[in-house]
N, C-alpha and C positions, 0 to 999 in steps of 0.2 A: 429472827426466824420468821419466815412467812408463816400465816396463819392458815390454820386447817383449814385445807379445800374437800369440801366433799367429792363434787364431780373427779378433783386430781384423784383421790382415793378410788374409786370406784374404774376411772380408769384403767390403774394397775390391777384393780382387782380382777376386772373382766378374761385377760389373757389366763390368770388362773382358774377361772370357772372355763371358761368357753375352749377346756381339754379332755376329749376322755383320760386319766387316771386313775380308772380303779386298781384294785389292789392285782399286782400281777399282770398290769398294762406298762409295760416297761417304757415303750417308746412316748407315752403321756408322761409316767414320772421323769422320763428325763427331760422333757418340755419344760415343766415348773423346778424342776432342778437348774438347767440351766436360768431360767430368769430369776431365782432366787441366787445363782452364783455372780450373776453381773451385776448384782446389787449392791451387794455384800463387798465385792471387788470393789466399786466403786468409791465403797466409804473405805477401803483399805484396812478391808477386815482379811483374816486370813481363814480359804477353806476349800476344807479336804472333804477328798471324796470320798465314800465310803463303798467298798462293795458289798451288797444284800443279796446277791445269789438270785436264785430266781426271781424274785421281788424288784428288783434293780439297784437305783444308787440310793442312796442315803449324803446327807451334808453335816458337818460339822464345823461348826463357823465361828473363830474364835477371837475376838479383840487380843488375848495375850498369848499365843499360842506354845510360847517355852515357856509358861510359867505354870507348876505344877499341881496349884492350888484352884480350884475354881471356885469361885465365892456363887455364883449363881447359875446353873445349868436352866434353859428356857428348851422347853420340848414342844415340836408340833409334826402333827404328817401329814403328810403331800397326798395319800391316796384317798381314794371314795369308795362307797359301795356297787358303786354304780356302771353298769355294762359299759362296753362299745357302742355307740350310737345315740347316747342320752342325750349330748350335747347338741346334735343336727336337731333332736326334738323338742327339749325346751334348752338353750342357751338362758346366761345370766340376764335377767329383766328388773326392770325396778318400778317401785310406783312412787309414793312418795314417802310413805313411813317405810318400805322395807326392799331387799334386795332377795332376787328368789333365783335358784341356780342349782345345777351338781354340788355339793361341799361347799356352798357359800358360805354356811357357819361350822359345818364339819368336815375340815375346817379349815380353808381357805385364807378366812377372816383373819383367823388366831394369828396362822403364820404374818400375815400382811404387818397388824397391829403389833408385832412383834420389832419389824424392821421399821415401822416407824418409830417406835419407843427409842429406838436405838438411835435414830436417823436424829430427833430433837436433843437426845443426852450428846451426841457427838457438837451438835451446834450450840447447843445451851448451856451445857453444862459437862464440858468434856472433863473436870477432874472428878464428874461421877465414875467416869470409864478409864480414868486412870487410877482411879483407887478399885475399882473392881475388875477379876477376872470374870470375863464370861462366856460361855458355853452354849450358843445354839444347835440344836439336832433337830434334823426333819427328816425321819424317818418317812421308809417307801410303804409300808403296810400292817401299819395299826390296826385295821378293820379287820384282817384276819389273825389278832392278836398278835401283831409283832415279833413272830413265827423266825424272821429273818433277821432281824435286826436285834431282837433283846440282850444279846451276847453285846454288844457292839454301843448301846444305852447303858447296858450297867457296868462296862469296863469303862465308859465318860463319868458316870455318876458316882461311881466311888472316891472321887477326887474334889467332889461337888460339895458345899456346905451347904447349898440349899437347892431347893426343885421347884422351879415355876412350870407348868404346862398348860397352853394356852387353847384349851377345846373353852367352847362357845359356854360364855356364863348361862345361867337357866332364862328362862323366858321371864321369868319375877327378878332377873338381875342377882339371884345369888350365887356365889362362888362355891367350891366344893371340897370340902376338909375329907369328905370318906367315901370309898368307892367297895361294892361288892368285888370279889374275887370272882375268876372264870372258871372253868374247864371245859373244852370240847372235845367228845370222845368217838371216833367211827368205831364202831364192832362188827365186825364179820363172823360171820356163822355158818359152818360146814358142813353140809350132812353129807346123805344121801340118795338120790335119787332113785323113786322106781314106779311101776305103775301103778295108777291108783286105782284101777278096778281088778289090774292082774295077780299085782305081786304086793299088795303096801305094807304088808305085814314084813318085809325086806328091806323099807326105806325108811330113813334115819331125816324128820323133817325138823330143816332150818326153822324154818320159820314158827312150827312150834315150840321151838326154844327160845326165840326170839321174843314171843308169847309170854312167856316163863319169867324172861328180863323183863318185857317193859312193867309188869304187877309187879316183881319185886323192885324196879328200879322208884318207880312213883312210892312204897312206902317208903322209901331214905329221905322222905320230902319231909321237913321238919319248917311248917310258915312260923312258928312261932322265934324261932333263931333264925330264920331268911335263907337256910338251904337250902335249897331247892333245886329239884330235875326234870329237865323237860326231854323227853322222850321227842322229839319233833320233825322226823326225817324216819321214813320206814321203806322198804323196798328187797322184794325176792322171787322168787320162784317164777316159771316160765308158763305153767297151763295150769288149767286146775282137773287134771288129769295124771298130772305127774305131783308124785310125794316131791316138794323142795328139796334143793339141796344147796342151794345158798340165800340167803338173806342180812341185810344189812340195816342197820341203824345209829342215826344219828344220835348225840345225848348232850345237853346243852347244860350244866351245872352251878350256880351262881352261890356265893356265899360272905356273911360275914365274918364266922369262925375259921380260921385258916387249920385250925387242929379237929372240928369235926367235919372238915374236907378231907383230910388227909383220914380219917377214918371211910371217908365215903371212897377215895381212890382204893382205900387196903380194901376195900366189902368186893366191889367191880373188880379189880385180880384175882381174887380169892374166887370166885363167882366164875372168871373164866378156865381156872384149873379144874373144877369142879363142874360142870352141866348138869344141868337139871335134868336132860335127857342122855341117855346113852349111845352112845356110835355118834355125837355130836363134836364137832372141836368150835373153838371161838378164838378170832384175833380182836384184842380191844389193843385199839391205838388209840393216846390221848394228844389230840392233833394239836392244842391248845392250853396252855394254863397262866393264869395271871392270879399271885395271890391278892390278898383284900388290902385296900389301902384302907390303914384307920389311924388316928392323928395319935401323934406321943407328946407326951411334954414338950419338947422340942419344935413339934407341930404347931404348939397351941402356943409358941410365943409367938411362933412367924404371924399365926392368926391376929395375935394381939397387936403386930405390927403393921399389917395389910387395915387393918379397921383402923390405926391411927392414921394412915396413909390416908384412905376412903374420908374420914374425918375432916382433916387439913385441904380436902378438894371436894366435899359436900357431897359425896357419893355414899351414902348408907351401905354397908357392909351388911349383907347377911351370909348363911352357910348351908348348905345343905351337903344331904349324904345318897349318894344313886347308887341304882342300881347295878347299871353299866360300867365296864371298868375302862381303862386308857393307860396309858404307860406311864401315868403318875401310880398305880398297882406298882410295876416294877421298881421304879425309886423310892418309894416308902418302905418295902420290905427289905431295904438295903438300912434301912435308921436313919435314911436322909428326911429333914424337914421339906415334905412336899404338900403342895395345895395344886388346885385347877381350877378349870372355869377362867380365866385371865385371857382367853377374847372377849369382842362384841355381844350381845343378847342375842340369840338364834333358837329356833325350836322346828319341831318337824322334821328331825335327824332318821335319817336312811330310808329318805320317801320324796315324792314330788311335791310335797308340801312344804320341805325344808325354807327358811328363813331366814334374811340377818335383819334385825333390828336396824334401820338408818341412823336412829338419835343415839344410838348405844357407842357408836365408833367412833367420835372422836374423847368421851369422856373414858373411857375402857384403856383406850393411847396412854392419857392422862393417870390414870390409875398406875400402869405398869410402869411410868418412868418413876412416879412417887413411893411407890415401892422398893423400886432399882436406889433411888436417892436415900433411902431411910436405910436402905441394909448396907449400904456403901458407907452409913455415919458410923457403922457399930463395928466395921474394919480395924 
């Protein structure tokens, strides 16, 4: 096998940066959809398209495709946070320790590092990939918590023995055994409107009920267990002459308890049958939810077995647990042994700061095939 080229690396990598695909930019994800399909073809991999609905395609890419067992499911998405026109403004540039771009490590990277892990077991050690089944998914839009796709992740993942997903190791190089759970909620708020010097004693205001939520919404906040509600999106009324009669609010929920979440969803229903104010109605839609990925027994061998891997290739293994969640949430609340963090070293995720580590990319390669090889001995 030829020896890792960087410049070859960043090559490939650049058509992937230098696209807009944010989430919900259809004609982008199908860009890096198509150049991850001609890859994948190439090594005479087999893969299907997925449709994601508004979101667009999705890929699912499989070395054994009638075989009903997957020993390894490897996750990553194609989309960003980032508008239409990012790319005319800063495209992917490099200096010399790092690569800076749209998604460079979130995460562009992961998927790349992916197809090379695959590319060297195909040449090196192809009865790694014939004693294992495997499963890659590149989902269209993660960033809006996988809204379109989750259906479509957990019907590949029940089949799965284990979950790799490959978002950008931490900036200290540690991998991630536990993720916060999500929820994003829009609330609408009905009144109604009347005048406010003529008639107010008539109008029924949104927005002070809105008022009402966000002081009860902020005490559910509990830092001491990691629940937490951010209020962070507010918007209503048209003058300030007229009583409201609509207002809206964003609500941003993150947590490690998956059962005192589910107390905070019952408090928020409960809350909108009831108003604080009278002649008010409320629609809460929860646009968004991801429960909490936290490691099981089962978890903690895989761990045991990534840090022998990390070991036997002089890469120190460490772990950590965020706050943000990714679609390793969805496969862990299934009982699958899932871990993350299994790209490159990146940091400065969903900003112009974003980063990929140079020295981190060909050892990270090197990680995931040693990985791939060790779960393939215990077959």
């Amino acid at each position: 096998m030829n020896t890792f080229s960087l410049d070859t690396y960043l090559d490939e990598l650049r058509p992937l940066i230098n696209v807009d695909c944010g989430t919900l930019t259809i004609d982008g994800i199908q860009q890096v959809a198509d150049i991850f399909t001609t890859k994948y073809q190439e090594l005479n991999w087999n893969v299907k398209t997925i449709d994601c609905g508004a979101a667009g395609v999705g890929l699912e890419v499989r070395n054994q495709p009638n075989n009903p067992i997957i020993d390894v499911m490897l996750i990553g998405h194609m989309d960003t946070v980032f508008p239409e026109g990012t790319v005319a403004k800063r495209p992917m540039t490099t200096d010399l320790d790092r690569a800076y771009g749209p998604g460079v490590s979130d995460m562009k990277s992961g998927l790349l590092n992916v197809l090379y892990a695959i590319r060297q077991l195909q040449e090196m050690d192809p009865s790694t990939l014939d004693q294992l089944s495997i499963a890659v998914c590149m989902n269209p839009d993660e960033e809006i918590g996988s809204l379109h796709s989750e259906e479509w992740l957990k019907s590949v993942a029940i089949n799965a023995r284990h979950v790799l997903v490959a978002e950008a190791a931490r900036a200290d190089g540690s991998l991630i055994k536990a993720r916060k759970g999500m929820a994003r909620y829009c609330i609408n708020f009905s009144g109604k409107a009347a005048h406010a010097g003529n008639d107010p004693q008539n109008g029924r205001s949104a927005i002070t009920e809105m008022a009402n939520w966000i002081i009860a919404i902020n005490q559910l906040t509990n830092f001491e267990t990691g629940t937490t509600l951010n209020v962070g999106v507010v918007q209503g009324g048209v003058g300030s002459n007229i009583v409201p009669d609509n207002a809206q609010a964003i609500v941003d929920v993150r947590f490690w308890d998956n059962e005192q979440y589910e107390h905070v969803h019952r408090q928020l229903q409960q809350w909108s049958r009831t108003p604080f104010a009278e002649g008010v109605t409320i629609q809460l839609i929860r646009e968004a939810h991801k429960p909490s990925m936290t490691p099981s027994v089962e978890t903690h061998q895989l761990m045991a077995l990534v840090e022998e891997a990390g070991q036997e290739i002089d890469i120190p293994i460490t772990w950590q647990a965020v706050g943000g969640g990714s679609d390793a949430n969805l496969t862990s609340v299934l009982g699958i042994p899932t871990l993350d963090g299994f790209g490159p070293i990146g940091a400065g995720f969903h900003s112009p700061d974003e980063y990929l580590q140079l020295d981190s990319i060909e050892p990270r390669i090197q990680l995931l095939v040693k990985v791939l090889q060790k779960i393939s001995n215990f077959n």
